[in-house]
C-alpha beads as a LAMMPS data file, in Angstrom:
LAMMPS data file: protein, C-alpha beads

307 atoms
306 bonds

1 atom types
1 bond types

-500.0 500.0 xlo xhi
-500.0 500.0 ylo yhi
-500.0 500.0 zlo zhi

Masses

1 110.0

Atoms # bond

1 1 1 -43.920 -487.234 -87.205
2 1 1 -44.985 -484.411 -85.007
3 1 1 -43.667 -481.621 -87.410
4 1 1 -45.277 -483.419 -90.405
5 1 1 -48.722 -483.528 -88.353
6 1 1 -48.411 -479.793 -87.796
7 1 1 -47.562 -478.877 -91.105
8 1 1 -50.572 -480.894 -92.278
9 1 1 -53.175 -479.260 -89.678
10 1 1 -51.691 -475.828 -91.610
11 1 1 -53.445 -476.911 -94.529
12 1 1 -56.740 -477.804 -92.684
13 1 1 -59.286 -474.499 -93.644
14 1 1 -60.907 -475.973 -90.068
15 1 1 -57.732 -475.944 -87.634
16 1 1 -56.978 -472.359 -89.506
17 1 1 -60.332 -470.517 -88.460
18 1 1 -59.830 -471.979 -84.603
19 1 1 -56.273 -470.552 -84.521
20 1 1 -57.583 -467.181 -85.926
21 1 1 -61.056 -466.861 -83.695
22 1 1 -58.339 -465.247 -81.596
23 1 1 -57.662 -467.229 -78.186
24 1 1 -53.768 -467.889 -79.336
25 1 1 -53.356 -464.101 -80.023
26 1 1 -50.396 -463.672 -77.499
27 1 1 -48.092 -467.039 -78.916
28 1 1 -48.991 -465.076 -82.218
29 1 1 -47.711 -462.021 -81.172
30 1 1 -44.326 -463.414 -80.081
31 1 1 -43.597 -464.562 -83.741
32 1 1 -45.803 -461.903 -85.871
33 1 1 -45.286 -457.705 -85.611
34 1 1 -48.790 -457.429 -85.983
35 1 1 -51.076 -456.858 -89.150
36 1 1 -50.528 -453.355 -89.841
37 1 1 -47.754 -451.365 -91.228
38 1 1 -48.033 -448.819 -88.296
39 1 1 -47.410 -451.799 -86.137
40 1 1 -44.418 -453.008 -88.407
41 1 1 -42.907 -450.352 -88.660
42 1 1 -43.253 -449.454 -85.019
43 1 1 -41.611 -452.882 -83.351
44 1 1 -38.851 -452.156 -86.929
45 1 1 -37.631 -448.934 -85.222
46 1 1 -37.430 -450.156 -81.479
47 1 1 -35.412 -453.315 -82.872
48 1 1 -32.733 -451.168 -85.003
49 1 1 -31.767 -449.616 -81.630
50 1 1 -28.875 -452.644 -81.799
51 1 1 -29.792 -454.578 -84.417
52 1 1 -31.091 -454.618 -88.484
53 1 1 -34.067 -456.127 -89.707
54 1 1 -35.812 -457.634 -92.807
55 1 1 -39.483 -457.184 -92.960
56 1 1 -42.266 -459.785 -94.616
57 1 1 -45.428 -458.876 -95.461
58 1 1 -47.034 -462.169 -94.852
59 1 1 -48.844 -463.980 -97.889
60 1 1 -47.947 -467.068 -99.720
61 1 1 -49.275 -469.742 -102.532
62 1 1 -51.573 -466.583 -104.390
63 1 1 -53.497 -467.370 -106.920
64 1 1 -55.705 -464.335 -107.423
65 1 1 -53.977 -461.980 -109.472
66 1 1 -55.896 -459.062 -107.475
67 1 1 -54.157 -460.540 -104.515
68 1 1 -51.050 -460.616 -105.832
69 1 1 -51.151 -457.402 -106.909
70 1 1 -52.088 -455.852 -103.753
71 1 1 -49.718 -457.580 -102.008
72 1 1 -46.837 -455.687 -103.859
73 1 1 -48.541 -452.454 -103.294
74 1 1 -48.076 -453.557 -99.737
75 1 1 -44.828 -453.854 -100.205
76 1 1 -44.031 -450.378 -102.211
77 1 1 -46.037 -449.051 -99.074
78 1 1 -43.770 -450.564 -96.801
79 1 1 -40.598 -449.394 -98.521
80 1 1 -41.735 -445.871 -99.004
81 1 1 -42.581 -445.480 -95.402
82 1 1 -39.018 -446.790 -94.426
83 1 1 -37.701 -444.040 -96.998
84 1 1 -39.725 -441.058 -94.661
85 1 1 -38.693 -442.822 -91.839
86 1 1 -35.122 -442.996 -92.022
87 1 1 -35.274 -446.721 -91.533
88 1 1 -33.717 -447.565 -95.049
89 1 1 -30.157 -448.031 -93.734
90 1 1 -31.138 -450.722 -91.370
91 1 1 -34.345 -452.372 -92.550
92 1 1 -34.753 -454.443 -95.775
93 1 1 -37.471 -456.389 -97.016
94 1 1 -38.049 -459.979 -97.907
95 1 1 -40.065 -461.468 -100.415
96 1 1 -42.255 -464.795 -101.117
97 1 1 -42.822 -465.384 -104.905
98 1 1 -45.744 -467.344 -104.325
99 1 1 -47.159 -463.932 -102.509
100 1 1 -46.389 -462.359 -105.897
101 1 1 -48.512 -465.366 -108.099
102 1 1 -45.689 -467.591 -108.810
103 1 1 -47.957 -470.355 -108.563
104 1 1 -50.823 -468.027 -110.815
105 1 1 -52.511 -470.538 -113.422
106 1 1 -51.300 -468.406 -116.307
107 1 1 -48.284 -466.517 -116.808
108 1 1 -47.387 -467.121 -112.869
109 1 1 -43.129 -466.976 -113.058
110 1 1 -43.349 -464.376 -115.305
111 1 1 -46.365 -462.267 -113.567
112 1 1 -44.096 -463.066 -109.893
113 1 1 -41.023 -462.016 -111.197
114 1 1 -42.162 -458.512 -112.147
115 1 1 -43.636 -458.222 -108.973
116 1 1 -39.981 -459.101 -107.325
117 1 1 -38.674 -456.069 -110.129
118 1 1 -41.292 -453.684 -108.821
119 1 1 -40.262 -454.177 -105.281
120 1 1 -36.702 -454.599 -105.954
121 1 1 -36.811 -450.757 -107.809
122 1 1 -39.033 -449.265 -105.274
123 1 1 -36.247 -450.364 -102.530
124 1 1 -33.081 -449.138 -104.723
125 1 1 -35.300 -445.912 -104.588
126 1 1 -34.795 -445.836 -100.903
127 1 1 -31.879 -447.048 -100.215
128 1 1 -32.351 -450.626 -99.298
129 1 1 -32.214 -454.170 -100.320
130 1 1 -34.553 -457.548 -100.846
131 1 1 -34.203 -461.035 -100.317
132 1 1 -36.100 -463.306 -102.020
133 1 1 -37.101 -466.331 -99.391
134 1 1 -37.539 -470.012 -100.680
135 1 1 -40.370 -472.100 -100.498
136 1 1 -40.661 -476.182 -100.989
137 1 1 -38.527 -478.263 -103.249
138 1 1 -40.998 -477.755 -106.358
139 1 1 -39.903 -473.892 -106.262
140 1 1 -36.258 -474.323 -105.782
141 1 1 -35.042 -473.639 -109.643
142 1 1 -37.726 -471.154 -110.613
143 1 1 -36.694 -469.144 -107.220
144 1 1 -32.993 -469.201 -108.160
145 1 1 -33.531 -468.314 -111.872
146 1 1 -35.668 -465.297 -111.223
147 1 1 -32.864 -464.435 -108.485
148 1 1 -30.580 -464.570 -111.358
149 1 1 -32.897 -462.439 -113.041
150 1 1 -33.140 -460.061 -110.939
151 1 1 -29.000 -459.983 -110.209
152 1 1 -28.817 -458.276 -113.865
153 1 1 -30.429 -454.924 -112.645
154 1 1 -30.524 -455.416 -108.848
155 1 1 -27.131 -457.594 -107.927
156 1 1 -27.846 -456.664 -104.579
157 1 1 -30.732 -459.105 -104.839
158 1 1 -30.581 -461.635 -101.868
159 1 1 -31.414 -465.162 -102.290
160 1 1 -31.941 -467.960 -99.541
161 1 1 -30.996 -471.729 -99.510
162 1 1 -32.168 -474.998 -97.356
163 1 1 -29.513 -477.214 -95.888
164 1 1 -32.436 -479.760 -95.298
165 1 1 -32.212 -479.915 -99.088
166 1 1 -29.294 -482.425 -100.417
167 1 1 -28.569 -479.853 -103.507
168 1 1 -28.411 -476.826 -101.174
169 1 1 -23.739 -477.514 -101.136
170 1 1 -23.824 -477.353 -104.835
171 1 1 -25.994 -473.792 -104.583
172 1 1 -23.800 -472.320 -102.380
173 1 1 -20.972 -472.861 -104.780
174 1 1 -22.682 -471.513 -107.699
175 1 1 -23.961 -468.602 -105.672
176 1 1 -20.750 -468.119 -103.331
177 1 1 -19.310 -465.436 -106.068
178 1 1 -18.646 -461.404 -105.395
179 1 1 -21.314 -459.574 -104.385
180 1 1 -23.802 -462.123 -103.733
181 1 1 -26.156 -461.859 -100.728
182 1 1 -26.999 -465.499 -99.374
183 1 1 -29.471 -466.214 -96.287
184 1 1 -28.842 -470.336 -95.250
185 1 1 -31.697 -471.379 -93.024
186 1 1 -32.049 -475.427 -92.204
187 1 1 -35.947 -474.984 -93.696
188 1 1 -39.157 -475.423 -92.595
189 1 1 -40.986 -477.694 -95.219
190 1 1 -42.089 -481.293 -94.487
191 1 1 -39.706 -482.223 -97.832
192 1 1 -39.366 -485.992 -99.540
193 1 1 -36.343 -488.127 -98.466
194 1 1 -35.561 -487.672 -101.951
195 1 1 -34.667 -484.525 -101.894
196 1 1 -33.729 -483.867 -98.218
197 1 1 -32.130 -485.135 -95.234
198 1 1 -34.605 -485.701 -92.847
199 1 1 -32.533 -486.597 -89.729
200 1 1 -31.729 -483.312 -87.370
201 1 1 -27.558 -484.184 -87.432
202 1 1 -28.029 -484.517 -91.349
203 1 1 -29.490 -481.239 -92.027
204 1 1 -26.575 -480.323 -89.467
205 1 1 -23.936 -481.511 -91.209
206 1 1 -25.003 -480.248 -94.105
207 1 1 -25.340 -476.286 -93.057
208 1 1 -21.646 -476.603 -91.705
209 1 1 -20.661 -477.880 -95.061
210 1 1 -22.836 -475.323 -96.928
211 1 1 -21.653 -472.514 -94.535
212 1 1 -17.924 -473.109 -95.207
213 1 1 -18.972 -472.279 -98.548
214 1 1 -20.181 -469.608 -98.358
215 1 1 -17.631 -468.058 -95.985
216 1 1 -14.965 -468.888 -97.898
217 1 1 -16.806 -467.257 -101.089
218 1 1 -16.733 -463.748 -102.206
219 1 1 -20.090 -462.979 -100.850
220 1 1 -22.352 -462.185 -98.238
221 1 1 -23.326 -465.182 -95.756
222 1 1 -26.301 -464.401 -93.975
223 1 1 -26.238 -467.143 -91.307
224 1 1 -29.870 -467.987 -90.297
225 1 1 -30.184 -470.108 -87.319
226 1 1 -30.889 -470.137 -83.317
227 1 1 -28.426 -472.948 -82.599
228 1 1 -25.587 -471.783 -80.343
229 1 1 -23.632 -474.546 -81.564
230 1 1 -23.706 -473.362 -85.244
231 1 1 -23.559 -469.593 -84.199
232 1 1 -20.119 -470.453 -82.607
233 1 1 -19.037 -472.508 -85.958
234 1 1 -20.382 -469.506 -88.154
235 1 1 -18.163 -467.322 -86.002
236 1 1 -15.138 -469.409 -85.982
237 1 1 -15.748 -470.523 -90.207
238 1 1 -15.861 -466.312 -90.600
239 1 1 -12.356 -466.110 -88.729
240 1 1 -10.799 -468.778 -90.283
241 1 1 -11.755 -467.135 -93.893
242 1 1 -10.360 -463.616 -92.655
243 1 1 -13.604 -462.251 -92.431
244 1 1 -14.552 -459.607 -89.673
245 1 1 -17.658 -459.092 -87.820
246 1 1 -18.954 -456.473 -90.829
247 1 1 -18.426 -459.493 -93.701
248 1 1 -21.195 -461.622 -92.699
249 1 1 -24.686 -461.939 -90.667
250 1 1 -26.180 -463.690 -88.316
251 1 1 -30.000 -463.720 -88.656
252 1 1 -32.429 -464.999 -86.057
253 1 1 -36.506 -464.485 -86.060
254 1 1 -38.737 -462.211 -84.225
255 1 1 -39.358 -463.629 -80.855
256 1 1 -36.874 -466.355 -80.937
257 1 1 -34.136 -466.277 -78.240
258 1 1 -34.155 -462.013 -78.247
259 1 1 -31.522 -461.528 -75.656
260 1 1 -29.317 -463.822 -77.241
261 1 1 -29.557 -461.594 -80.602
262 1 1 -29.204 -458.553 -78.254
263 1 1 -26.119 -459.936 -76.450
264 1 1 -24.365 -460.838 -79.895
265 1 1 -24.845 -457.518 -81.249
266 1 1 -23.477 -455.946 -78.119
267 1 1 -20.490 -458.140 -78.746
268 1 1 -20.300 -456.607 -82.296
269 1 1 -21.875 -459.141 -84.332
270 1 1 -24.065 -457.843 -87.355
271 1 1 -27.410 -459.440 -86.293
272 1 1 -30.442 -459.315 -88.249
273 1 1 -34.270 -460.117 -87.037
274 1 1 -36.626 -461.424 -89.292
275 1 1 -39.887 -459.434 -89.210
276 1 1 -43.174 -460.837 -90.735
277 1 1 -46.693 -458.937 -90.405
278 1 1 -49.689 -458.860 -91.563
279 1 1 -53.399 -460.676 -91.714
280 1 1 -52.040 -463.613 -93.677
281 1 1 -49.715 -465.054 -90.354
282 1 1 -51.133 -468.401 -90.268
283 1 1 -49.093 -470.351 -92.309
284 1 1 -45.744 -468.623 -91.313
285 1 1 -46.749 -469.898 -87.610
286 1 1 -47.951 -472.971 -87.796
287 1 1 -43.731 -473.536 -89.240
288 1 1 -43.035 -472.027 -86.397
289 1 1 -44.598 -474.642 -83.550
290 1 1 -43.659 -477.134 -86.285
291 1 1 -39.633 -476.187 -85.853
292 1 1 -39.350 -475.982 -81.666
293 1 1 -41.160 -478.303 -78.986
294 1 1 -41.129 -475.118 -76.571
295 1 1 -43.455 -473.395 -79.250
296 1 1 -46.079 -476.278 -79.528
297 1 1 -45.720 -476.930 -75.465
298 1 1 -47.183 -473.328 -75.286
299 1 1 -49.773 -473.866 -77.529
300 1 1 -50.762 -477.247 -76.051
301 1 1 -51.460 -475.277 -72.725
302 1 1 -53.493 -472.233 -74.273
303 1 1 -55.852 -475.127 -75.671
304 1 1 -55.833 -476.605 -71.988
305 1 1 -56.055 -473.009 -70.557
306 1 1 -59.272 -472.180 -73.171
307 1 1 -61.432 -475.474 -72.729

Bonds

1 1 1 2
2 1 2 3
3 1 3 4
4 1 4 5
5 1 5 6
6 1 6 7
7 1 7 8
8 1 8 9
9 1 9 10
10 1 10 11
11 1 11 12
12 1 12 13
13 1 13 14
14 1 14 15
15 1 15 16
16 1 16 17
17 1 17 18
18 1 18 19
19 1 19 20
20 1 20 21
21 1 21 22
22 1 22 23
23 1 23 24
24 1 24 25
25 1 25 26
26 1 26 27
27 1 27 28
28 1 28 29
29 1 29 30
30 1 30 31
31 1 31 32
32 1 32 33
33 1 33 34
34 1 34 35
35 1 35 36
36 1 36 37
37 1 37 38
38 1 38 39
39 1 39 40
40 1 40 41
41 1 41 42
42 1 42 43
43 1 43 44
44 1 44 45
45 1 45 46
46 1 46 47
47 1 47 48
48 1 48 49
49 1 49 50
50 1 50 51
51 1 51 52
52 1 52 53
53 1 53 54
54 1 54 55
55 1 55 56
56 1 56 57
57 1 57 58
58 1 58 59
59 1 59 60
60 1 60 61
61 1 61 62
62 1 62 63
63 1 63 64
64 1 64 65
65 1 65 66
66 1 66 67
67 1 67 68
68 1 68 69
69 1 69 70
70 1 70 71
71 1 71 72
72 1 72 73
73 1 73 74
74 1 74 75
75 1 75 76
76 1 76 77
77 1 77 78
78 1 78 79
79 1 79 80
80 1 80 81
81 1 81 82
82 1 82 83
83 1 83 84
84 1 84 85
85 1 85 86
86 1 86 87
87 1 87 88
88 1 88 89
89 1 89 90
90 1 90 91
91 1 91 92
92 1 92 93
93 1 93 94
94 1 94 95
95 1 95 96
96 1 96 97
97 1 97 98
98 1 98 99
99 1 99 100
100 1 100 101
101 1 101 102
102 1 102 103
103 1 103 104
104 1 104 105
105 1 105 106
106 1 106 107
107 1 107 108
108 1 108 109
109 1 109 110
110 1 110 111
111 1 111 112
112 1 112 113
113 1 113 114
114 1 114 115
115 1 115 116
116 1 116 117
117 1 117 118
118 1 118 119
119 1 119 120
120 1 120 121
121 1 121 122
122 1 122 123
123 1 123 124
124 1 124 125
125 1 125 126
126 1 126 127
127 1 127 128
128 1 128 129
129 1 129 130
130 1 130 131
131 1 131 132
132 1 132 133
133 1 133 134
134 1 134 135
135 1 135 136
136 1 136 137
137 1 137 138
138 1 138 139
139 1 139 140
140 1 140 141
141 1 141 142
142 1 142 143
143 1 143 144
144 1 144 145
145 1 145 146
146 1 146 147
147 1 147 148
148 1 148 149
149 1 149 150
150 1 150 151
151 1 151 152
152 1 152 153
153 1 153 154
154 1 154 155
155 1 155 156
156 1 156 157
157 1 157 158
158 1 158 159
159 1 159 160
160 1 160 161
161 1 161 162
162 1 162 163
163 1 163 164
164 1 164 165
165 1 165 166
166 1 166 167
167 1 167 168
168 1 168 169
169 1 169 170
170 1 170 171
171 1 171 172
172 1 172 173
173 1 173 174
174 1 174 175
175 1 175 176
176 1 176 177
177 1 177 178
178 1 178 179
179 1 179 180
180 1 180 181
181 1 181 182
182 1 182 183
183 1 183 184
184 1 184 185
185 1 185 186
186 1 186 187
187 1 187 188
188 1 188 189
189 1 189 190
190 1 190 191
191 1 191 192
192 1 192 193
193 1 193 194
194 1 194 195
195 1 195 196
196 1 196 197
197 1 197 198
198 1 198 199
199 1 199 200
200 1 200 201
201 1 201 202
202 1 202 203
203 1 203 204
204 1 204 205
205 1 205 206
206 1 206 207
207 1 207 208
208 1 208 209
209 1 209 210
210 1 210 211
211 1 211 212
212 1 212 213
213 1 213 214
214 1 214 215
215 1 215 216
216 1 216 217
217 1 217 218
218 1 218 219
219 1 219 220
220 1 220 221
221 1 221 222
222 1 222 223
223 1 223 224
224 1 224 225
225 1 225 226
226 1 226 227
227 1 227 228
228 1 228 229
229 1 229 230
230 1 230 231
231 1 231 232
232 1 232 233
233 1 233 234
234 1 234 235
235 1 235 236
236 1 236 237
237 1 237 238
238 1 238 239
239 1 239 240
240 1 240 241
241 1 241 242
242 1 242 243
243 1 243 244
244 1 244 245
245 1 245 246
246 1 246 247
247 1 247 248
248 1 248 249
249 1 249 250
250 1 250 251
251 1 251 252
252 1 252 253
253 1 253 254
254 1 254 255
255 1 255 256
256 1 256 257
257 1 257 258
258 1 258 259
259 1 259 260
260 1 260 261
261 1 261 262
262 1 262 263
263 1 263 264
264 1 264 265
265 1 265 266
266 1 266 267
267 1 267 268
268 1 268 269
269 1 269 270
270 1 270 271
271 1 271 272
272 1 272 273
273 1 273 274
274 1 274 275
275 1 275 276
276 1 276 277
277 1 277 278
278 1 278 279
279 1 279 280
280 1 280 281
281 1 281 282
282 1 282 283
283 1 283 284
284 1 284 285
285 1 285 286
286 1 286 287
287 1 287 288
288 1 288 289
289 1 289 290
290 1 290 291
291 1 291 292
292 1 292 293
293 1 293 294
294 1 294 295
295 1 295 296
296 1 296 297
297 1 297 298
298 1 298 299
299 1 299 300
300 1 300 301
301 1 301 302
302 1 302 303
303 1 303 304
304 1 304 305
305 1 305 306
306 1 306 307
C-alpha cells in the first residue's frame, strides 16, 4: 500500500514541484550524480577506481519529439566524452525508450528505436556498450522486440527483465543464448496481479528461478539486486554453472549499500553501479523511497526537519 501511494504521489505535478523547490537536495544526491555531464562524468571516474558503471541520462514517458531528440544528443554527448576520457572500457550507458518517444503519438516505436540505433553506433564508436532498461508491463514486448532489433547490428545490445513480472522465467530462456547481455532487477512498477507477483517472497522466488536461467545460459547475467541473500545465491548459481567471477555481474545503484559494492569488488567480483543524472530525477526517485523503508524514513524526517 505504501509503495503504491508513493508511486502515485510521483504522478502528482503538485508533490513534484515541492520535491524539486530544493529542501530534499541531499536524499537526492545520494541516488542522482547530479544534472550535469561534468558532474556525471566526475562521480563515473572516482567510482571506476574498483568498480564499472552504466550511466542514465534521466528522462522518461517523452512525448515531444524536440525532447526526445535532445535527449539522444545527450546521450552522443555523454558517450563522446567517455571516448576523450578514457572511460569507455569501464563505463556504459543505459537507455529508457520512453526517453527516446516510444510512447510519441505518431510513429513512437519506430522514432525510439532509431534513437536506441543512434546511441547504440555512437557507443560501438567508442568502445562501449548499452542496455536498454524496461519500463511497466504495457512496454514489455515492444522493449524486447526493438532489443531484438537492435541484436542484428549491435548483439552486444543489453536488455533487462522484471522477476516481479510472472513471464520474466520464460524471457530468460528465450534470451539466455550466446552472447546475450541480461540485467534481472525485481522492478520498481506498482504492476496488476495479473501480470505480477505482488508478494516480496514471490518476486523472490521468482529471480532465483529466473537467475538459474540465466547462469546456466550462454550469456551474460547481470545480477541487479542489494539483497545479500540473493548476492550469495547469484554467487553460488555462477559456481555451480562453472562460471568465474569475469562470466557474470553483480549490479547495485548509486548510493545503495556502497561499501558493500566496494567490499565485493575487492573480493574480485565484477560489480557494476548504476549511474542516473540529470534535471529529469524525479521520477527515478520517487522508485527509489518507493523500494526501501530506510529511504522514505529519511524523507519523512527532512519534511519534519523543514516545517
Amino acid at each position: 500500500m505504501l509503495r503504491s501511494t508513493l508511486l502515485a504521489a510521483a504522478r502528482s505535478t503538485a508533490f513534484r514541484a515541492a520535491v524539486e523547490s530544493g529542501p530534499f537536495d541531499a536524499l537526492v544526491g545520494r541516488f542522482v550524480a547530479g544534472t550535469t555531464l561534468d558532474e556525471a562524468v566526475a562521480v563515473a571516474r572516482r567510482i571506476t577506481a574498483d568498480r564499472l558503471v552504466t550511466v542514465d541520462h534521466l528522462g522518461e514517458d517523452t512525448t515531444d519529439r524536440a525532447q526526445a531528440d535532445a535527449n539522444v544528443a545527450a546521450y552522443r554527448a555523454l558517450l563522446h566524452r567517455l571516448g576523450d576520457e578514457g572511460l569507455a572500457d569501464r563505463v556504459e550507458v543505459s537507455v529508457k525508450l520512453s526517453a527516446f518517444g516510444q510512447r510519441l503519438p505518431r510513429d513512437g516505436e519506430k522514432i525510439a528505436l532509431e534513437s536506441a540505433r543512434q546511441v547504440c553506433e555512437a557507443a560501438a564508436g567508442v568502445g562501449t556498450t548499452v542496455t536498454v532498461d524496461m519500463e511497466d508491463h504495457t512496454t514489455t514486448d515492444a522493449t524486447l522486440a526493438a532489443v531484438g532489433d537492435l541484436r542484428v547490428d549491435f548483439p552486444w545490445a543489453g536488455a533487462v527483465l522484471q522477476s516481479q513480472l510472472r513471464r520474466t522465467e520464460g524471457d530468460c530462456r528465450d534470451l539466455a543464448g550466446p552472447g546475450s547481455r541480461v540485467r534481472l532487477c525485481k522492478g520498481a512498477y506498482d504492476e496488476p496481479e495479473s501480470v505480477a507477483f505482488r508478494r516480496a517472497g514471490e518476486v523472490d522466488r521468482s529471480y532465483v528461478r529466473c537467475l538459474g536461467v540465466l547462469m546456466a545460459g550462454q550469456g551474460l547475467p547481470m545480477v541487479a539486486t542489494h539483497d545479500p541473500r540473493l548476492v550469495a545465491i547469484a554467487q553460488h548459481l555462477a559456481q555451480r554453472a562453472g562460471r568465474s567471477t569475469r562470466d557474470y555481474e553483480l549490479q547495485m545503484l548509486y548510493g545503495v549499500r556502497p561499501r558493500a559494492q566496494s567490499e565485493l569488488a575487492a573480493e574480485g567480483q565484477r560489480v557494476r553501479v548504476y549511474l542516473p543524472y540529470g534535471t529529469e530525477w524525479f521520477g527515478y526517485f520517487m522508485r527509489r523511497l518507493a523500494e526501501r523503508p530506510a529511504n522514505l524514513a529519511f524523507f519523512a524526517r527532512s519534511l519534519v526537519t523543514r516545517g
